[in-house]
C-alpha positions in Angstrom: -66.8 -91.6 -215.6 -66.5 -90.3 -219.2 -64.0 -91.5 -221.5 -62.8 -89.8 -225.0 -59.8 -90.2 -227.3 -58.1 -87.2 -228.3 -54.9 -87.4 -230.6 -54.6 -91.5 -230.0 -54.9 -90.8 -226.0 -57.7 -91.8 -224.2 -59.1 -89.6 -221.8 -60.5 -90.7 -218.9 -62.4 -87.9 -216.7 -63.4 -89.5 -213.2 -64.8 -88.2 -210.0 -62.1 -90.4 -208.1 -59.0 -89.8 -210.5 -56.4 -91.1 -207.7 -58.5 -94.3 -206.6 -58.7 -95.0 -210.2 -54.8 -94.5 -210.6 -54.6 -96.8 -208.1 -56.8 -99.4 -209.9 -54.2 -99.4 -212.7 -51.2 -99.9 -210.3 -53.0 -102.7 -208.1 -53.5 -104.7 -211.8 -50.0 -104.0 -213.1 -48.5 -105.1 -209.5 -50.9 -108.5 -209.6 -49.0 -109.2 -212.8 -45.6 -108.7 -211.6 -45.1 -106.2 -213.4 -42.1 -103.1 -213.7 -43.5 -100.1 -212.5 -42.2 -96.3 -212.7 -43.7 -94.2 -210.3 -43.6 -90.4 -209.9 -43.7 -87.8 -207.5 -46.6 -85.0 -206.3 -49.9 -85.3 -204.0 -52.1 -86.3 -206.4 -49.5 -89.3 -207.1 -49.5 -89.7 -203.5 -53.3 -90.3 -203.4 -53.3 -93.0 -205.8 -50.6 -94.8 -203.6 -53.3 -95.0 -200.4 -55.4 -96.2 -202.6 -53.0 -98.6 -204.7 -51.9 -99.5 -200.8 -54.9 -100.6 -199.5 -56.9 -102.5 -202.8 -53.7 -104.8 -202.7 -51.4 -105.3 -199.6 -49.1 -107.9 -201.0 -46.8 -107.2 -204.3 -44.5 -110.1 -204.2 -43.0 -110.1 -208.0 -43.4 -106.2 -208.8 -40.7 -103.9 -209.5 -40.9 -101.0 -208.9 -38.8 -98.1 -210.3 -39.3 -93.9 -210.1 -39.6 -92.1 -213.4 -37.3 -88.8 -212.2 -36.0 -88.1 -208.6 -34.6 -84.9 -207.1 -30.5 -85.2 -206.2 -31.6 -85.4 -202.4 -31.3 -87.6 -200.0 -33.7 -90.7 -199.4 -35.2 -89.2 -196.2 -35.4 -85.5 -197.5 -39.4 -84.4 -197.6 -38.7 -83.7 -201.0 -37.9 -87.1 -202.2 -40.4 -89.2 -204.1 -38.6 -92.2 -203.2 -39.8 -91.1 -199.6 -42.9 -90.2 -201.1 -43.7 -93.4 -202.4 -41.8 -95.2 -199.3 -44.2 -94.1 -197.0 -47.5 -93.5 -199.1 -47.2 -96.9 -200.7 -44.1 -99.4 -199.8 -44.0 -99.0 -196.0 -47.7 -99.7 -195.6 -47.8 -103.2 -198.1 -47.3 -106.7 -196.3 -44.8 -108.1 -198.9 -43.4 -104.6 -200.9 -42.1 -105.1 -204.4 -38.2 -105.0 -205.2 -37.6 -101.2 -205.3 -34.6 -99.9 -207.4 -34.6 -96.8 -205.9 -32.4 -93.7 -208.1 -29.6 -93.3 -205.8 -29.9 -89.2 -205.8 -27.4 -88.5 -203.2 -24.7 -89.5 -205.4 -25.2 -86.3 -207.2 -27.5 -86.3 -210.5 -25.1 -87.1 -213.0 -23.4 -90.1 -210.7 -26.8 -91.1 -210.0 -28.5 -90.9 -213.8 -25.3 -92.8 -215.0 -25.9 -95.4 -212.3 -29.5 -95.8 -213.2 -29.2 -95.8 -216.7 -26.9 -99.0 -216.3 -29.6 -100.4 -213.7 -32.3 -99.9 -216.5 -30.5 -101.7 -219.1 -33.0 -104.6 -220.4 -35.8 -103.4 -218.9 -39.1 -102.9 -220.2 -41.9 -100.6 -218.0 -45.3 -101.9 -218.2 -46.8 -99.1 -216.7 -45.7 -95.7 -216.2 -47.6 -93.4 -213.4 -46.9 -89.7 -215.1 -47.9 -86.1 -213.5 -48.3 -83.1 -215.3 -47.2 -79.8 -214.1 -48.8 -76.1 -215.2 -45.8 -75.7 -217.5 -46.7 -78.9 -218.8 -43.5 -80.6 -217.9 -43.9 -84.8 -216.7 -41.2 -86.1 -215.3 -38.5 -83.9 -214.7 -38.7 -83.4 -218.8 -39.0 -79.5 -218.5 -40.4 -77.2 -221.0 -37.2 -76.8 -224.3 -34.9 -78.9 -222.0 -31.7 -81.0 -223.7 -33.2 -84.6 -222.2 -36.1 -84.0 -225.0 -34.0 -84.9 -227.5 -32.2 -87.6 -225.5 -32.4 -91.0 -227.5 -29.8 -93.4 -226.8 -30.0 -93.1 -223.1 -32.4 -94.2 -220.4 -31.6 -92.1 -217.5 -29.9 -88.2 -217.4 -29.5 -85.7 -215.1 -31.5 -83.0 -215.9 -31.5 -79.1 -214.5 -34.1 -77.9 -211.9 -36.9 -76.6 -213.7 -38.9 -75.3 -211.1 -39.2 -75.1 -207.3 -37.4 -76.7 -204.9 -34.4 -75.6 -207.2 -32.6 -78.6 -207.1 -31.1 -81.1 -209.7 -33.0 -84.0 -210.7 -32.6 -87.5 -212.7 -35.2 -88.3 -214.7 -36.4 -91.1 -217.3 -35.8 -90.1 -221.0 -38.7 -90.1 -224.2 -37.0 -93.7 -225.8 -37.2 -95.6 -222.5 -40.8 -93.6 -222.3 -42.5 -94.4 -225.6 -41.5 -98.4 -225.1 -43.6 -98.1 -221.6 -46.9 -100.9 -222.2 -49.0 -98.4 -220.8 -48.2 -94.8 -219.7 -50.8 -93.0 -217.4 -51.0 -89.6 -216.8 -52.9 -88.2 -213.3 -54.2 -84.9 -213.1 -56.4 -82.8 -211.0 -57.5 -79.5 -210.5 -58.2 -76.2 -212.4 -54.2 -75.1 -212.5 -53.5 -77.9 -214.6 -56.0 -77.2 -217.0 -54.2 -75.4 -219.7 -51.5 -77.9 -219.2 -53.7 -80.2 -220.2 -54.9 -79.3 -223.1 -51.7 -78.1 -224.5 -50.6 -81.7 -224.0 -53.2 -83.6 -225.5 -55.5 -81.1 -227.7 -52.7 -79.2 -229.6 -50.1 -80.3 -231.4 -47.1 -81.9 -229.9 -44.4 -78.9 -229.2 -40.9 -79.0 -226.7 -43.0 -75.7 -224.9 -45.1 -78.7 -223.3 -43.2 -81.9 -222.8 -46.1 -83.7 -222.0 -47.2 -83.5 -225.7 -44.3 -85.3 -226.6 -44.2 -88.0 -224.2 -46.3 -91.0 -225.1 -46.0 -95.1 -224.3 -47.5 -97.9 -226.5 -50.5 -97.4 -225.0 -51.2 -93.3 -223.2 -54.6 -92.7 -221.2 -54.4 -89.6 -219.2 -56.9 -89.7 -215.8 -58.3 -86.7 -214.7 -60.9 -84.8 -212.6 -63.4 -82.3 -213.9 -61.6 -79.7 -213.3 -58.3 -80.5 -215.1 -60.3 -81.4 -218.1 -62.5 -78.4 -218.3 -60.4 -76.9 -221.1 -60.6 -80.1 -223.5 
């Protein structure tokens, strides 16, 4: 595995990028620690791995950094994503706070922002998507300017074409350690938009950092760095 820092994020690029995802949540999740977790199949990945280095999370929380306004069981869902990648499969789960997205985005972001007040994420688990959105922070979209709250509804920015709730920067940038996961060649540009150029609202991922940012990814994702 190689590792480089590039404008204060270190960049790790691994052979197994989702097993070593995994790694991270396993040691936050020993610790008891508040988790955000995110959507996608490389996410996914790092939850089979998470899932079977450590079966038991007794004192983790766990909580999902945006959500689409569909219903827990819908195949779009990363709640059902994570559910049955991760949750279903541990012998003693973490307490989930799950975004309650069938309320509607705006009931739902209003309800989570209240559920979020006090809390502190140690670790954030963060995609990156070609238009170098994370989260469901899409490219010049209102929620990047977003500082009092911790939770808002936010517009689809991309297939499926559905409203979403996501996580805001403030609630972001106090994260202990935020960890992007990337692989393959589509997400290349992506990447180095968000972490070799200057910060810019055309690539939300630029602008979203915790105390700590590493960003995980394969050969391929990295091979515009």
């Amino acid at each position: 595995m190689a590792i480089r820092s590039l404008n204060g994020v270190a960049i790790h690029i691994a052979k197994e990028p989702a097993r070593l995802a995994g790694g991270w949540l396993v040691h936050f999740a020993s610790e008891g620690a508040q988790i955000a977790l995110s959507g996608g199949g490389t996410a996914g990945a790092a939850y089979d791995a998470a899932a079977e280095l450590l079966p038991e999370w007794p004192d983790a929380h766990v909580w999902f950094g945006d959500e689409r306004a569909v219903p827990p069981d819908d195949e779009r869902s990363n709640y059902r994503l994570a559910r049955e990648r991760l949750l279903d499969r541990l012998r003693i789960p973490p307490a989930v706070h799950r975004i309650q997205a069938e309320l509607g985005a705006s009931a739902a972001a209003e309800h989570y922002d209240r559920e979020l007040d006090g809390v502190s994420l140690d670790l954030a688990l963060n995609g990156i998507g070609a238009d170098g959105h994370t989260a469901s922070l899409f490219p010049k979209a209102p929620a990047l300017d977003e500082r009092e709250r911790r939770a808002v509804a936010a517009e689809a920015g991309l297939e499926p074409f559905v409203e979403r709730v996501t996580l805001t920067p403030p609630l972001f940038a106090a994260t202990r350690l935020l960890v992007y996961l990337a692989t393959g060649a589509s997400k290349a540009e992506a990447i180095r938009r968000a972490f070799a150029e200057e910060p810019s609202p055309e690539t939300p991922a630029s602008l979203i950092r915790g105390v700590e940012t590493i960003a995980i990814l394969d050969a391929a994702a990295a091979s515009q760095l």
